[in-house]
Each structure stands twice: as structure tokens, then as C-alpha cells.
C-alpha positions in Angstrom: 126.0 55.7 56.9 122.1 55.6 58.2 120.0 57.1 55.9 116.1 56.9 56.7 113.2 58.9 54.7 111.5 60.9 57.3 112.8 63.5 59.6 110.6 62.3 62.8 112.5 58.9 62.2 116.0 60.4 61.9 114.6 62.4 65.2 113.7 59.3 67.5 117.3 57.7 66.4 119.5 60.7 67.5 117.5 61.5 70.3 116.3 64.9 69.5 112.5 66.5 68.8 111.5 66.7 65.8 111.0 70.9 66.5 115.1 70.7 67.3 115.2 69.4 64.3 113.3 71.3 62.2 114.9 74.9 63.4 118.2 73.0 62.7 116.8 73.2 59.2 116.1 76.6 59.2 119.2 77.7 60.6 121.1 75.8 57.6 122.6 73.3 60.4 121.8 70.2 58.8 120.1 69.2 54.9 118.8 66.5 53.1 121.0 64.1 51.1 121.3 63.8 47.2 118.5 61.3 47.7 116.0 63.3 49.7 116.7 61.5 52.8 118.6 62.2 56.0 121.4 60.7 57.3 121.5 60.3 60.9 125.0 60.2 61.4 126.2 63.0 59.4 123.4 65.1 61.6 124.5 63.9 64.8 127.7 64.9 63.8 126.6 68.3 63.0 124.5 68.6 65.6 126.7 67.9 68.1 130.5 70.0 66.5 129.2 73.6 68.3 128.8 71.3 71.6 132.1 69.1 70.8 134.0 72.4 70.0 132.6 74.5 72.7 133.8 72.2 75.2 137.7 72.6 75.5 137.1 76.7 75.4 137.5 78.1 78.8 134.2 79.4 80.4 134.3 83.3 79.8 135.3 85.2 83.4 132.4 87.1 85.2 132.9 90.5 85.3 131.8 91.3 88.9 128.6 93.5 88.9 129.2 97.1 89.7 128.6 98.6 93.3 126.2 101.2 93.3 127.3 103.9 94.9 126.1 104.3 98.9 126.1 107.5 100.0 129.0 108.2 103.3 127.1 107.8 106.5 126.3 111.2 107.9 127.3 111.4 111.9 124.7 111.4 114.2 125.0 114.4 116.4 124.5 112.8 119.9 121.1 114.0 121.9 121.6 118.0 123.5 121.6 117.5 127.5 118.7 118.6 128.9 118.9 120.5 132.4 117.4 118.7 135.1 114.2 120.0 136.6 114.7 121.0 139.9 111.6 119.7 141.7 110.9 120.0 145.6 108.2 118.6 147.6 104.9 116.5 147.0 104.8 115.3 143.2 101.2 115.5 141.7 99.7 112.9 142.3 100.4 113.5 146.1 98.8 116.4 145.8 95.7 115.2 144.1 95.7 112.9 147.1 95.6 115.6 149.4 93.5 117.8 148.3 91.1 114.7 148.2 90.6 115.1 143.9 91.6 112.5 141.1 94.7 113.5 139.9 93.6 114.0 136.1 91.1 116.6 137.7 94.3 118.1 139.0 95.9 118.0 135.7 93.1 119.9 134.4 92.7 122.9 136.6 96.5 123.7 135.7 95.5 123.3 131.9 92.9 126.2 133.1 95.1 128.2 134.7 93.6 127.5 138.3 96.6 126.1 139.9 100.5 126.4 139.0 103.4 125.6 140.0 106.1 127.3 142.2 109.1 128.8 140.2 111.4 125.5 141.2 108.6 123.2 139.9 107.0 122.4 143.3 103.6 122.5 144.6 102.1 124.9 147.5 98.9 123.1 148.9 97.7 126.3 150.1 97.9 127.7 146.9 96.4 124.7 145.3 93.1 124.6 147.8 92.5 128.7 147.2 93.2 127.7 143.3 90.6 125.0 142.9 87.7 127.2 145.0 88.0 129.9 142.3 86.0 129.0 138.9 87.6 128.6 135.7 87.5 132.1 133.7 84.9 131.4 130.5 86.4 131.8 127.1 84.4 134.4 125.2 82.2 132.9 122.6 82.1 134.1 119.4 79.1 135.7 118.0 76.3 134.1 116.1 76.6 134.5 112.5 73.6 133.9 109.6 73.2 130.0 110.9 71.8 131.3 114.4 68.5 129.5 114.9 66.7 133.1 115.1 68.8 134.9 112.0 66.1 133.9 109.7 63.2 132.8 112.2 61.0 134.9 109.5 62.2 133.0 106.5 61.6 129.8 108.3 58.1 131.3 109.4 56.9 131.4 105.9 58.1 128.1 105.1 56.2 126.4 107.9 53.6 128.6 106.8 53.5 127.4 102.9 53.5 123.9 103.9 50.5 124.4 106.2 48.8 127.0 104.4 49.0 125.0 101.0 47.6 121.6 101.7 44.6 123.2 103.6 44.1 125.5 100.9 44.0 122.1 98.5 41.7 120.0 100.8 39.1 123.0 101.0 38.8 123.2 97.3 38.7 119.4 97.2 36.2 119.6 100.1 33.9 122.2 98.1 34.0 120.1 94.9 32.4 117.2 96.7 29.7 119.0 98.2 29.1 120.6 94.7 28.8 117.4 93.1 26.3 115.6 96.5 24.6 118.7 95.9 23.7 118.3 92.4 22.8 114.7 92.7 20.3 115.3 95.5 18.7 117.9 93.0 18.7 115.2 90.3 17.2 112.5 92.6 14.6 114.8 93.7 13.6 115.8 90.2 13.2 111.9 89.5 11.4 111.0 92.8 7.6 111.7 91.5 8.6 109.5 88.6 9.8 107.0 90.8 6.5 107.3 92.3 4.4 107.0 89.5 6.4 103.7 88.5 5.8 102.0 91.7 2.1 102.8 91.6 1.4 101.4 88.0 3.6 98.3 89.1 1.5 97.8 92.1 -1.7 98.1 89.9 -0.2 95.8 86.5 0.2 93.1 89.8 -3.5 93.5 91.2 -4.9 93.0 87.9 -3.1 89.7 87.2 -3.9 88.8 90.4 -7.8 89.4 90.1 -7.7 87.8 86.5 -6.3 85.1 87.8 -8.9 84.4 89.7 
């Protein structure tokens, strides 16, 4: 018997982590001795009876997953025959060749109704050169409603008029204030100008008299 005072020592000797060990502990695998310490044998023993006694117990059979259940394949009905076109004579594009156009152009002027085809799907180049002289028949337009450029050319009028009329109106009275206010100061400045006057002259005199006492 092996019996060593700490658990991390009992660890390292059986090979296990202390953690293993510890949740041994907790599960009521393994316990201390009478002493307080552990004995490594006994807990390699008991570590290692649910391994020893698992072992000659057959592994349990799989039970094989269940098969979800695939709906039947429904049968594909095979494609309906379609009947052949019976077509006689020049194909389109021979056409368009003849009658010296692109054959998209072609394309379009049946799209229009300009040119068609004969009842067994062939094409008449007599028919074809009267067709593409005529001119396409225009598709009626539908009337203007409220957005027509001219439904509310009177509202729009008085807009353009309140964003002319309105700064102008502004700049005048801005206009007017200034030459209020160049007015007034001219007034002032011509109310002061004989007193401006009188100023220079007595400067012009205080100078002359320095000048002569000087002298």
C-alpha cells in the first residue's frame, strides 16, 4: 500500500489530473484513508473497476436511424406533340434580303401589323413591298390630365411672379433707405460746413501770429 499526503502527488503517480481526481471525489469514487491520506493503489483500483468491468460487456447494437419518409415519384407526363408549321417559300430573313431592309426592321413591321403572313406561314413579296410603303397606324394618345405643362400655366404664372415681384420689392425699400440715410448726412454736413470754415480760418490766423512773433 502507497499512501502519500496530497492529492496532486497521488495524481502524478496514477497518471491522472488532479481535476479527474477531484470530481472523483465529488462523485464519492474514491476517499481519504483513516489517516487523511490517499492511497494510490486502492484509487487506481477504483478508478479503473467501471473501465475493467465495462470491458467484457458486449458493445450495445445500433439501432439503425429511421428513414424519413420520401414522397413516391410522381410520373412525368411526356411533352404534348406539337403540329408542325407548314411553311412554304422564302424564310424571313430572305425576305428582309429582298426587299433590301435589316431583317429586325422586318420583324417590326409585322409587330405593327404592316406585313403578315400567308395562311400556311409563307411570305408574299408583293404583299410585303405594298405593306412596308403604307405607314404604321398611330396609337391614340391618351389625354392630358392635371400634370399637362399648360393645366396650371396660371398657378405657375404667379409663382414666377412672387419670386420676381418679391425680391424687387425688397431691394427698392433697401434702395430707398439708403438714399434716406446719404440724404440726411449731406444735410448734416452742410449744417457743419460754415463751422468747418470758421475753424480753418482761426487756425490759419493762431499760425500767422506764431509765425510773426517769432520773428
Amino acid at each position: 500500500m502507497t499512501v502519500v499526503a496530497s492529492m496532486r502527488e497521488a495524481a502524478r503517480q496514477i497518471g491522472l489530473s488532479h481535476t479527474a481526481l477531484q470530481k472523483a471525489v465529488g462523485a464519492g469514487r474514491i476517499a481519504r484513508t483513516a489517516c487523511g491520506g490517499w492511497d494510490v493503489d486502492l484509487i487506481r483500483v477504483q478508478m479503473g473497476a467501471p473501465v475493467a468491468a465495462l470491458r467484457g460487456q458486449p458493445a450495445p447494437a445500433k439501432r439503425p436511424a429511421k428513414l424519413a419518409a420520401q414522397p413516391a415519384p410522381r410520373p412525368i407526363a411526356p411533352p404534348a406533340a406539337r403540329p408542325p408549321v407548314a411553311q412554304q417559300g422564302p424564310s424571313m430573313r430572305e425576305i428582309a434580303r429582298q426587299v433590301g431592309i435589316s431583317h429586325t426592321a422586318l420583324q417590326k413591321a409585322e409587330r405593327n401589323g404592316r406585313i403578315a403572313r400567308e395562311p400556311d406561314g409563307s411570305w408574299d413579296i408583293e404583299k410585303v413591298r405594298a405593306g412596308l410603303a403604307t405607314r404604321a397606324a398611330l396609337k391614340p394618345r391618351k389625354p392630358y390630365g392635371s400634370r399637362a405643362p399648360w393645366a396650371r400655366a396660371a398657378h405657375h404664372i404667379a409663382k414666377i411672379d412672387a419670386d420676381i415681384v418679391g425680391p424687387a420689392r425688397n431691394i427698392h425699400k433697401e434702395l430707398e433707405t439708403a438714399r434716406q440715410a446719404l440724404e440726411r448726412a449731406a444735410r448734416q454736413i452742410a449744417a457743419l460746413y460754415p463751422e468747418i470754415l470758421r475753424l480753418e480760418r482761426a487756425c490759419d490766423a493762431a499760425i500767422a501770429a506764431q509765425e510773426k512773433a517769432a520773428e
